[in-house]
N, C-alpha and C positions, 0 to 999 in steps of 0.2 A: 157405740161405746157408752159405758155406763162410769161414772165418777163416785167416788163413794168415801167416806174414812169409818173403816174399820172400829172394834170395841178395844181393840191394841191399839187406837191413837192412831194408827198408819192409814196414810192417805193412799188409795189407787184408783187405775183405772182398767175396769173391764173391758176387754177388745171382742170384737166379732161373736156379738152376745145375741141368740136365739131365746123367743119365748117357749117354754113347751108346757100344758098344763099338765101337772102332775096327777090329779086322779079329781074324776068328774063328782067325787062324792065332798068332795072339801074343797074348801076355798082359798085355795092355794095353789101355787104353778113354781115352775121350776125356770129358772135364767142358767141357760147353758152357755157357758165362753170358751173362748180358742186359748187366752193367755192373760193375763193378769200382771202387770208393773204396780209395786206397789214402793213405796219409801214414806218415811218418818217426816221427811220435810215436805211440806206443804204446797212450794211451789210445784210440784209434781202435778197439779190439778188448778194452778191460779197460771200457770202462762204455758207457752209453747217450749217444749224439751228438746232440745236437741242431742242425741245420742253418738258418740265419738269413738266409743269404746266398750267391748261386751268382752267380759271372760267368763268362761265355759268350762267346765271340770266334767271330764270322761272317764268310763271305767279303763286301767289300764293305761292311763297316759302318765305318768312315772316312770314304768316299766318300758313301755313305746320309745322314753324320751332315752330313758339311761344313764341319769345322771343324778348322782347323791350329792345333795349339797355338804356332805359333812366328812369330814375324813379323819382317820385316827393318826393321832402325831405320838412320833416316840422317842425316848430319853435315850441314854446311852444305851443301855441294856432290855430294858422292859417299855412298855407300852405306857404312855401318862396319862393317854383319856382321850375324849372326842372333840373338834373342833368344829364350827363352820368355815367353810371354807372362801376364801375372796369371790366377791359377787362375780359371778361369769355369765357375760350375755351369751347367748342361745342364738343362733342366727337366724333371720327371717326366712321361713315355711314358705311363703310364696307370697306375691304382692300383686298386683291389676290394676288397674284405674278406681276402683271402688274399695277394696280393701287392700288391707297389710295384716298377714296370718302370720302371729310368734308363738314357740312357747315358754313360757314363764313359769319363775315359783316363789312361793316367799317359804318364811322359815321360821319359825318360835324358838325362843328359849325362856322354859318356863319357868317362876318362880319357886326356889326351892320352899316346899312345904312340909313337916313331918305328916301331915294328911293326905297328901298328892304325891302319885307316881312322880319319879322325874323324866320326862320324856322329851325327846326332841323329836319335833313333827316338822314333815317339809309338807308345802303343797303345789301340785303341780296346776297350771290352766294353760289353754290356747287360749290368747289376745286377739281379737278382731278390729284391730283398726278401721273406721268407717272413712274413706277419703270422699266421699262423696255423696250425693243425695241420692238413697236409697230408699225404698220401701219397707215394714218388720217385713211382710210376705219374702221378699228377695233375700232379707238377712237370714232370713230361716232355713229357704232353700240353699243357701251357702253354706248353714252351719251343718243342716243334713247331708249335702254330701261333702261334706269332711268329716261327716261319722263314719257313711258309708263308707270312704278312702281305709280309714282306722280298721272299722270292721273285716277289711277284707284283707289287711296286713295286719291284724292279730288272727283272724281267722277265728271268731267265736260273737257273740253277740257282745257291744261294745253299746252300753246306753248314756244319754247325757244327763246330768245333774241335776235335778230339777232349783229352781231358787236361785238362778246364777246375775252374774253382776253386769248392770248399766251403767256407763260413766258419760256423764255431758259434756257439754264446750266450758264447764267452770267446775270440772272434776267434783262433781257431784255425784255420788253414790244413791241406783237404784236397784230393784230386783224386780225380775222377774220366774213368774211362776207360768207353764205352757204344758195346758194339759193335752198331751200325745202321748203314746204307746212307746216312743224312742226315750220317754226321762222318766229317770224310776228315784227316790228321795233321797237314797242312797248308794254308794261306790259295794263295790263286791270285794269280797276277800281279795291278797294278791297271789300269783303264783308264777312259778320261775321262769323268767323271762326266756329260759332254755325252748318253753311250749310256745312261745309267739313266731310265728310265721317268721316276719321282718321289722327286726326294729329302726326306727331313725336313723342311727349308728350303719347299718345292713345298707340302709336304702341308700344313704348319703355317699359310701362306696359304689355302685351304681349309678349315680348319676345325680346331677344337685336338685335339690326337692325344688326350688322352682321348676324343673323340667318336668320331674315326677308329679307336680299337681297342673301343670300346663295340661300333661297327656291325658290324665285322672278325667279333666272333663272334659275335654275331646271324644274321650271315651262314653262318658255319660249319654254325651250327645247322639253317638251313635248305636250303643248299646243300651237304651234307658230299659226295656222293657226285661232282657233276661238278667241283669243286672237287680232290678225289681225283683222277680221272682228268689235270686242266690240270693239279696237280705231276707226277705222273708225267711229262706229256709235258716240260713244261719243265725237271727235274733230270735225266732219263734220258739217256743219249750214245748206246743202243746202242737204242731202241726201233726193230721196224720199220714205215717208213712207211705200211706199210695199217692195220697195230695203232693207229698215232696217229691217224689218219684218222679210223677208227672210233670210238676212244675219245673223241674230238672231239664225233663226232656224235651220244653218246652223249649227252652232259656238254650238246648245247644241247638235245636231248629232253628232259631231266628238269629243265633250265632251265625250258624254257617250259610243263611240265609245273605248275611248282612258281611260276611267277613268277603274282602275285596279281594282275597286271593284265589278262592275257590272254585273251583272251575267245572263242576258239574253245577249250573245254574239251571232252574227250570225255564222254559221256554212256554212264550206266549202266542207263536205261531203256528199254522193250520197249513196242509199242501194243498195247492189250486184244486186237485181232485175232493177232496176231502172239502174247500168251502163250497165246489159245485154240488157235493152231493147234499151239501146243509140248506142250499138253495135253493135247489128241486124239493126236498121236505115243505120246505114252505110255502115256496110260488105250485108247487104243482100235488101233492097232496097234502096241503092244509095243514100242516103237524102245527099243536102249538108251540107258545113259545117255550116252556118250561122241558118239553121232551128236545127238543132242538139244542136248548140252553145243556142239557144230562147230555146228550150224543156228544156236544162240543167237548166239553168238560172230557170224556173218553178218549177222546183224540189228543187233547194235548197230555193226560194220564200217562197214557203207553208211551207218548214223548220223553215225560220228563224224567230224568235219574231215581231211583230208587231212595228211600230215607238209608235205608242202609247204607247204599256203596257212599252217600252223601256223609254219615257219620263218621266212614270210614277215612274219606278223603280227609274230612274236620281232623281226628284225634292219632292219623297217623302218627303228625311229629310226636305225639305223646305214648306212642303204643309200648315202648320197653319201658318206659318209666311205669306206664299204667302196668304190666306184666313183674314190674319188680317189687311195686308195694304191694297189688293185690292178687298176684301170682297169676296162674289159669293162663289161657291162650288169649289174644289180645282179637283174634277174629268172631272168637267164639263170646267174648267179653260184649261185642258188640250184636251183635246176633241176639243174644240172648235181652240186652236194654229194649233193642229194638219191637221184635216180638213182644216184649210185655209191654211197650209205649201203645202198638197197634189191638192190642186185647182189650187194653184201659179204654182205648177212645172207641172201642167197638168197630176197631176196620178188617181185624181177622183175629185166629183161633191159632195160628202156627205155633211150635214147638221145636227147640225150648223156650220156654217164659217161666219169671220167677214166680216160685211159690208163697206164700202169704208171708212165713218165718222168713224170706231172703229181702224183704221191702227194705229193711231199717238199713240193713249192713248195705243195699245196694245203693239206697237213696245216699249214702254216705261219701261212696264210690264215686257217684255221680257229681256230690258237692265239690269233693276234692278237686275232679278232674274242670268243672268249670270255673275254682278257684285257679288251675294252673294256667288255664287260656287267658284268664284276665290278669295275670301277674305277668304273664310274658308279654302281655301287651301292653305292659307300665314300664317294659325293660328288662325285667330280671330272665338270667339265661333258663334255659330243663334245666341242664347241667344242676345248677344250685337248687332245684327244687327237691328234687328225690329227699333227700335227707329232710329235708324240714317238716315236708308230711309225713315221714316215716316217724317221726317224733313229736310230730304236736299229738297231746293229749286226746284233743278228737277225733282222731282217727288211728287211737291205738288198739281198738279192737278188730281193725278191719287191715291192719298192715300184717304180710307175711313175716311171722316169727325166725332171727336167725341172721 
């Protein structure tokens, strides 16, 4: 950690700060950090802080939450104007031994100016209650994935605020700045809540968000890695479409790998004929080990299920849904992923595989379809799905028209 006060008077402290030198021809170096807490007040660097409370502003959580604090009141006949409306708490998001997740908003009314707009601004945040002694690392991993949660029920890249607020054990106001790839300096335009997947409202019929974030990381737990790869495809702008393709096809491998219903499992057993013949290789003409190690590997190959009938088994429940947003045959849908999965990694040349112009709209196909296994695994029916990717803006060039 490094301690510092700034040329603005503001005190902070640098966290997880690396020396690197910047160029061997001058005399000067660069201090690289992870996050930066900085405040106006002083004790921020003269004693030990204790953190109590963080609010968080994400793109799209307004629209996620659904609820305008202002409403329009009217007289007998015509409309009089706009009001705030009675402060209404928002019910707790989910709670644990270590935190308590609300969302919150405050509200301006600004001074009339003949110089200034007159505007009424609401703002929304997630509150994190800290109930307990935690680590920043642990807090960070919590607030991540409650991005990732959002992200994958807005269904678009969802970044966090950068500059967001620290409150102590004597409501003390701090800020932090965290330099990561997930907080951009500013929120994005808005757009109509009609193109989000599920909002709060959606989910809360469903089932109660403590449930929904109970299972949320259960889920994480057991699905961290293709989970990994669907943020990446969904926040990235510059990935390219064979990389997403692939990491796609990666993320339903280790799905169906991992999903406990699946019942073509590979198999890690050899037939007695089959270890006597690997034994004689060895005790009685000398093979090494690496040819012994390639023979085995053979034997249990022609054992185990094919990736195909494997994909097949995975997105059955999904095959008329997959058949209705992006038409075509649902055998020949998989066939066709599959064969370009095995090109890509260099295991064969079969045909059909997509062509260069089909990566974007496939890689799309594919997002879609492992957005829907991890939303039915948060609860929500097929049934309700159809319609919402047929309508979010993401994937309106890849839904069948009509």
């Amino acid at each position: 950690q490094i301690f510092a006060k700034l040329d603005n008077q503001n005190y902070c402290i640098f966290s997880n700060c690396k020396l690197h030198i910047s160029n061997p021809f001058f005399l000067s170096s660069i201090i690289n950090f992870k996050y930066v807490i900085y405040s106006s007040q002083k004790e921020l660097v003269t004693r030990q802080i204790s953190i109590k409370k963080v609010r968080i502003k994400l793109d799209y959580l307004a629209q996620w939450v659904g609820f305008d604090a202002y409403e329009v009141f009217k007289g007998k006949e015509t409309i009089e104007g706009i009001r705030r409306k009675e402060k209404e708490e928002i019910p707790v998001l989910y709670s644990n031994p270590d935190y308590r997740l609300k969302a919150n908003y405050s509200t301006t009314i600004p001074i009339i100016n003949p110089d200034k707009d007159y505007l009424l601004k609401q703002d929304f945040f997630l509150q994190i209650e800290i109930l307990n002694d935690i680590t920043i690392k642990k807090l960070f991993e919590f607030i991540f994935n409650v991005q990732d949660l959002l992200t994958l029920l807005i269904g678009d890249r969802v970044m966090l605020n950068n500059n967001f607020q620290l409150i102590d054990s004597l409501d003390k106001n701090y800020f932090c700045y965290h330099h990561d790839l997930r907080f951009t300096e500013g929120g994005k335009e808005k757009w109509n809540i009609d193109s989000m997947l599920f909002s709060l409202k959606e989910l809360s019929a469903i089932s109660a968000t403590q449930t929904l974030f109970e299972t949320w990381f259960s889920i994480l737990d057991n699905y961290d890695y293709p989970l990994q790869l669907l943020m990446i495809c969904l926040s990235s702008k510059s990935i390219n479409p064979e990389n997403k393709f692939i990491n796609l096809m990666y993320a339903l491998d280790v799905i169906q790998q991992k999903d406990p219903t699946a019942k073509l499992k590979e198999t890690e057993t050899i037939s007695k004929k089959e270890a006597d013949l690997l034994e004689k290789l060895e005790k009685e003409f000398r093979v090494d080990k690496n040819t012994i190690s390639a023979v085995k590997a053979r034997f249990l190959k022609k054992k185990n299920p094919k990736l195909k009938d494997k994909f097949c088994e995975l997105l059955t429940p999904f095959s008329n849904m997959i058949q209705n947003i992006f038409g075509g045959d649902f055998n020949q849908f998989i066939e066709l992923i599959v064969n370009t999965r095995n090109f890509l990694a260099h295991e064969s040349d079969s045909i059909p595989k997509l062509e260069y112009y089909q990566y974007n709209s496939y890689s799309l196909k594919l997002e879609a379809v492992v957005i829907m296994i991890f939303l039915t695994k948060l609860g929500v029916e097929i049934v309700d799905l159809e319609q919402k990717i047929k309508h979010h803006f993401r994937y309106k060039d890849i839904v069948v028209k009509g």
